[in-house]
C-alpha positions as CSV (number, residue, x, y, z in Angstrom):
1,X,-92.5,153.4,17.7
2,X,-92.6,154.5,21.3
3,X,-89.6,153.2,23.4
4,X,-89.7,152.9,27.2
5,X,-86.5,153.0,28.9
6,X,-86.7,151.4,32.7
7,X,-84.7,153.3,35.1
8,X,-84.6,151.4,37.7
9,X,-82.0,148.3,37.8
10,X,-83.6,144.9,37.5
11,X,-83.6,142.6,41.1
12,X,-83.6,139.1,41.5
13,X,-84.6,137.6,45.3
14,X,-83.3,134.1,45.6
15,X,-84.8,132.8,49.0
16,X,-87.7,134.4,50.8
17,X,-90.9,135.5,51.7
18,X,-92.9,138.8,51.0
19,X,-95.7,139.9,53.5
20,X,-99.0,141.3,52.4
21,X,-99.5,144.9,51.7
22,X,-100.6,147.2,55.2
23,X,-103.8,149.2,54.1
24,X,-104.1,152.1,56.7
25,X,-106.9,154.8,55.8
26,X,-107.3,157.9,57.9
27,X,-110.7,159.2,58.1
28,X,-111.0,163.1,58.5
29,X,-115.1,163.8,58.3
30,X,-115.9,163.1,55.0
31,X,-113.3,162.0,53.2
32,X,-111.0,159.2,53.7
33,X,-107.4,160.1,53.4
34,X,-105.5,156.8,51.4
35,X,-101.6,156.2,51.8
36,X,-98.9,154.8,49.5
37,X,-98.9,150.3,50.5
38,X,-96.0,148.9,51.2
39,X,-94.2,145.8,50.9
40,X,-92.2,143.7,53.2
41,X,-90.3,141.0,53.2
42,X,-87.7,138.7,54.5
43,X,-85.0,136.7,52.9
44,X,-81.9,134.8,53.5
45,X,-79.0,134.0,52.2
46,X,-79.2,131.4,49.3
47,X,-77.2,128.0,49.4
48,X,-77.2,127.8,45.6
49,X,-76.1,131.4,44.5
50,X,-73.1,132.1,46.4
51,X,-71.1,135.0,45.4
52,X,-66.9,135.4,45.1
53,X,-66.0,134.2,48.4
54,X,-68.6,131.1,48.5
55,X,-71.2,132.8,50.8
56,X,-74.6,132.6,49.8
57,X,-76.2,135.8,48.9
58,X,-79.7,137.1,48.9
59,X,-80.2,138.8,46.0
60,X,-78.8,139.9,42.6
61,X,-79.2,142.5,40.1
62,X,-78.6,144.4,37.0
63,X,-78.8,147.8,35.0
64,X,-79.8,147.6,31.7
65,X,-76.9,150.3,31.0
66,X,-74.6,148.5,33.0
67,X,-71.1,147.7,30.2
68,X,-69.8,144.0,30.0
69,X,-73.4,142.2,30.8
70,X,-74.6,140.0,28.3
71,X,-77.3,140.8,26.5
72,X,-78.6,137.2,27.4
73,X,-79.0,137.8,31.0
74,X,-80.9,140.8,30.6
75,X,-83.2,139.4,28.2
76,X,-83.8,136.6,30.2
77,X,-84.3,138.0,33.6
78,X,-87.3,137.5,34.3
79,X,-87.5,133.8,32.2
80,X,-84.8,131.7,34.3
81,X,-83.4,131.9,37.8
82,X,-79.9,133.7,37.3
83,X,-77.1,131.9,39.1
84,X,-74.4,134.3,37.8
85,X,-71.5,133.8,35.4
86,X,-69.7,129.9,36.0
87,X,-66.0,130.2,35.9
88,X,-64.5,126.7,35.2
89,X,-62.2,125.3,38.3
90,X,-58.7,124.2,37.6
């Protein structure tokens, strides 16, 4: 059985927009020349998920390789919205 390993980390984007892809061609005579798309996209910070210092952030993620993250979160990624780990208050 084949195993792929990702390499890149996994992101999660709390509170935002993305923007449709640019398409530029170049045309040179006969052939048209194609470039890579890219994506934008704008977000703020979120009023949910609010990091250490209780200021929203915009975005979270996560390394598969990364030591001391539950196996849970990884797994479930892409199922839930991630709020990060809740730490009881005295």
């Amino acid at each position: 059985m084949l195993e792929i390993k990702r390499q890149v980390p996994l992101y999660r984007y709390y509170k935002g927009n993305f923007q449709l892809p640019e398409e530029n061609y170049k045309t040179k005579g006969e052939s048209v020349e194609y470039n890579t798309p890219s994506v934008k996209g704008v977000f703020v910070n979120s009023d949910i998920v609010k990091n250490s210092k209780g200021e929203g952030i915009k975005r979270m993620f996560v390394d598969e390789d990364d030591t001391g993250v539950d196996a849970s979160v990884i797994e479930n990624w892409f199922k839930k919205v991630y709020t990060g780990a809740t730490t009881p208050t005295p």
